[in-house]
Structures are given as C-alpha cells and as structure tokens.
C-alpha angles and dihedrals in degrees: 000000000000122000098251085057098053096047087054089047093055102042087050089049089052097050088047095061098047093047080052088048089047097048087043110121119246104242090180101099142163121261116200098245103016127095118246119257093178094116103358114105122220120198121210086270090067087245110150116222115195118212099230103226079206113097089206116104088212105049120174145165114269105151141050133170119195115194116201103206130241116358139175125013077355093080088167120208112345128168122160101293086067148283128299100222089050097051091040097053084052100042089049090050098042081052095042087046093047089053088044087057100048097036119030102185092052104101114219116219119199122199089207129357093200155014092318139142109232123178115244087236088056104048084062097044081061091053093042096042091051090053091231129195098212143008131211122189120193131207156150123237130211130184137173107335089233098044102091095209122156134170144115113254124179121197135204120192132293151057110341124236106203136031090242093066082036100059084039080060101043096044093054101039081053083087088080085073083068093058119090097213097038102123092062102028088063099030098249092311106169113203091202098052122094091205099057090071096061076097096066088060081060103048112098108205113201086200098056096110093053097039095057081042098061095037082049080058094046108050084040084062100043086063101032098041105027102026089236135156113257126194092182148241110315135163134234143152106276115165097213082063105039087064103043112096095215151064099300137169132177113219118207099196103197134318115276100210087066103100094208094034086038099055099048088046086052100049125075101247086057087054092053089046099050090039089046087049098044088045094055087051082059105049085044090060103036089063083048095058097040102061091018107240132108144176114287106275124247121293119258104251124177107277108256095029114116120177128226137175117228097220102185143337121221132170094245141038102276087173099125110033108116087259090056105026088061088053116110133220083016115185110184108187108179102216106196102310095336123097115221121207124207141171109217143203102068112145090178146027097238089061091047096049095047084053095046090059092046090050092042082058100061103044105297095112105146089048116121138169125264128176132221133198118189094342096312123099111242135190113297100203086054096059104030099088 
C-alpha cells in the first residue's frame, strides 16, 4: 500500500471513530431520588470529589438568591392553615437573614422583600444578573384535599418521572398565567400541557451535579434536624429553574392542605425551624463546594423502591402511647390482627442501615430494613445495592 493511501486511510479512520464517539448515547442519567455521578469522582474510600465549573483556585460563595414563591395577586396554594406567598416571603427572609448572621460577606439577594408580584423570567434575570452562586426557591405543596399526604421534596431541573412532579411543576409554572405577556415571553409555552414539557427531556443543565447535591443536603437536614417527613429529591420542568445559570433547586417545604403539617408550616417556629435546616445544608455545601469534597452520594437504588425499619409488632395500636407518639417519621399497618411498626423516609439503603444501628442502639434491637415498590414489599437483597 503506498504511502498516500495510507495517510487517507488513516485520516478517514480517524474521522469514523469520532463521528461514532459523537453519535454515542450518554448512559449517564438521572435517577428520581438518587444524586448525579455524571462528573463527581469517588476514591476507593468512598470519599466525593466535585469538579469545581469555577477556574478560580479559591473559589468561594459570594452570592445567594432566595426566591420566596408566589406574591402578590399569585397567592399560591392556601387552605385554612394559611397562604403559600405569605409563608414563603418569611421563610426566604428568616433563611437570608440566618446566612447574613453567620457570613457576613456573603451578599443576600432577595427576589422579592414584600407582598409583590414578581414574573417567573424575571426571578431568574436577578439571579443571573447578579452572577449567583446559588438559588433557593421556596415554596409551600398542596395535593388532593383527601390524600393525607405530608412530607418535605425538593426538586432540581428536568423531565419529570412521575404525575405527581408533573402536576408540582405544573402547579407552580401555572404563575405565568398571571403574566400579561406570557405567551411571548415564554414562546407559547403552555403550563397545562404534557407535551410542552417534551422540552425539559432536551435541556442540558451544567449545574446539574451541584443542584441534586445541595437538595440531597437539604432533604438530609429536614429529617435529621427538624424531624420532618422527606419524600425525597426529585426533578421536573419548572420554569423559574430552566432559566438560572447556576446550581438551583426549587423546595417545596410541606403541603399546606395538611392540618398538622399546615399549620407548622404556617407558624412562626415552623418557619424557624424550615429557614435554620435549609441554612445548615448550606453550610454543609458550601464547605463542599469550596474545597471541593463531599460525603459519598447516595447510593443507586431501583426507581420506585423506598426503605423502611420495622421497629416492633404488638396486638394491639400503640400509636399513641409517649415511646411511640415521640417517634418520627411513624408508620403503624395493621396485618391481620398484628400491628406493624416502621420508621419511614428512607430513599436508600445506605440511609436506612446507618439509622437501624443508631436505633439498635437505643433499644430497637429486633429492627430490621425492609424495602417497598409501589406499595408491595419486595426482596431486600435484590435492591440494596
């Protein structure tokens, strides 16, 4: 073969494996629940390093918008407990004011201060103009009236898995009705419409990584530090998300039309509580960040699966004797004539198993770990891992 050849048979070789390279599907995707690994690095100690997307050496936090939901004629969800646009403004301030307090050069940026209506576009051109480093948005759920369902979420951007984040989204992207110009300002986009969130499947989101870290954070702090019901961190198409260049997440911090869970989200000790949780996420990810290590992500588990320890079994409801009553995250199933005793709001195996030592620890020394899908326990050994 002569030496021209070779050279063209080289060069077209070449060509053909980067065009395969090019057309080769992306495997690394995002699972509801689960934190992304598509760019972190774990050593074989488990330890997370996070490739910091800032040049600087000495990166640090400088920057923080909190968005208080809703506002103005957008009341957001109410029900009798309260209304969603006046928990969520003093929520946003009690948390701005918390990071004030603790770093001072850290500047607070607030999407809105009062009672004001504010466009979903334009919550995200503050925090882009003001070249953040992170946004919170704050806000209240609300679900079927007879549901009884509680529990803190907090959501990063993208398509969403399940109807229930679908109808969150939807729900919340429904303020740009509200909006005169809505129609242009968001290119026809139609918040009750399935298929408009096609687009959401599509939109590739650099901060991805950071964004499911710091909602991990988050929903970690809501159980361990205020004892609350987490369901998780989960992704959807919210509007307010899709346009902020930088690490965002959208917290939905209980549903409102749940009397108990309404009315703590609703008084101002709950909202203590929600703003000091939400603050020691972020000064547990802004350490993180800023040297860049964190605490080993959670575990890949099989969508749909949750974890739970079965604490106990009686003959009878103990529910609400002082042992069990103090109890949180408390889940009582009569079998038959047994009662079954769990402790819920385990995503992974890995947070249920460092629970069952501590409560084995304290007395709990028959609990175990069992594991659910779609209502129906399933084989542990098969989902663990």
């Amino acid at each position: 073969m002569s030496m021209r050849k070779i050279i063209v048979f080289s060069l077209s070789l070449t060509l053909l494996l980067l065009l395969v390279s090019l057309l080769k599907p992306d495997k690394a995707g995002f699972n509801e629940n689960l934190t992304s690994e598509t760019t972190s690095i774990v050593d074989s100690a488990g330890k997370v390093t996070i490739p910091n997307d800032n040049d600087e050496k000495d990166y640090r936090i400088k920057k923080v918008v909190i968005d208080a939901g809703h506002g103005g004629h957008d009341t957001g969800c109410h029900s009798n407990e309260g209304v969603e646009k006046k928990n969520t403004l003093a929520m946003a301030l009690k948390l701005g004011q918390k990071i004030k307090d603790n770093y001072p050069n850290i500047e607070i940026i607030y999407t809105r201060e009062t009672d004001k209506f504010i466009e979903l576009h334009r919550r995200a051109e503050i925090a882009n103009k003001a070249k953040a480093d992170l946004f919170i948005s704050i806000h209240c759920n609300s679900t079927d009236e007879n549901s009884g369902i509680s529990g803190t979420e907090t959501y990063v951007l993208g398509m969403h898995k399940k109807e229930t984040n679908f109808e969150v989204a939807r729900r919340e992207n429904a303020s740009i009705l509200l909006e005169s110009d809505y129609k242009e300002q968001y290119e026809g986009f139609d918040p009750n419409s399935t298929e408009a969130y096609i687009i959401f499947s599509l939109f590739q989101n650099a901060y991805l990584d950071k964004s499911i870290l710091f909602a991990k954070y988050v929903e970690e702090s809501f159980r361990s530090n205020a004892g609350r019901r987490s369901l998780g961190v989960k992704q959807a198409g919210f509007l307010v998300l899709k346009e902020t260049a930088m690490p965002s997440v959208l917290i939905e911090t209980g549903f409102l039309n749940h009397s108990r869970e309404g009315e703590f989200i609703s008084s101002a000790s709950g909202q203590a509580t929600i703003a000091e949780s939400i603050f020691l996420a972020f000064q547990k990810y802004k350490t993180a960040v800023e040297t860049r290590e964190a605490t080993p992500l959670i575990d890949p588990v099989t969508e749909g699966v949750v974890f739970k320890i079965q604490l106990a079994t009686a003959s009878k409801d103990l529910s609400q004797t002082p042992r069990w009553k103090s109890m949180s995250n408390l889940e009582v199933v009569k079998d038959g004539t047994i009662f079954k005793y769990f402790k819920t709001g385990f995503d992974t195996y890995n947070e249920a198993s460092q629970e069952l030592k501590r409560l084995r620890a304290n007395g709990f020394s028959d609990a175990f770990i069992v594991a659910y899908k779609n209502g129906k326990r399933v084989n542990l050994e098969e989902v663990k891992k």
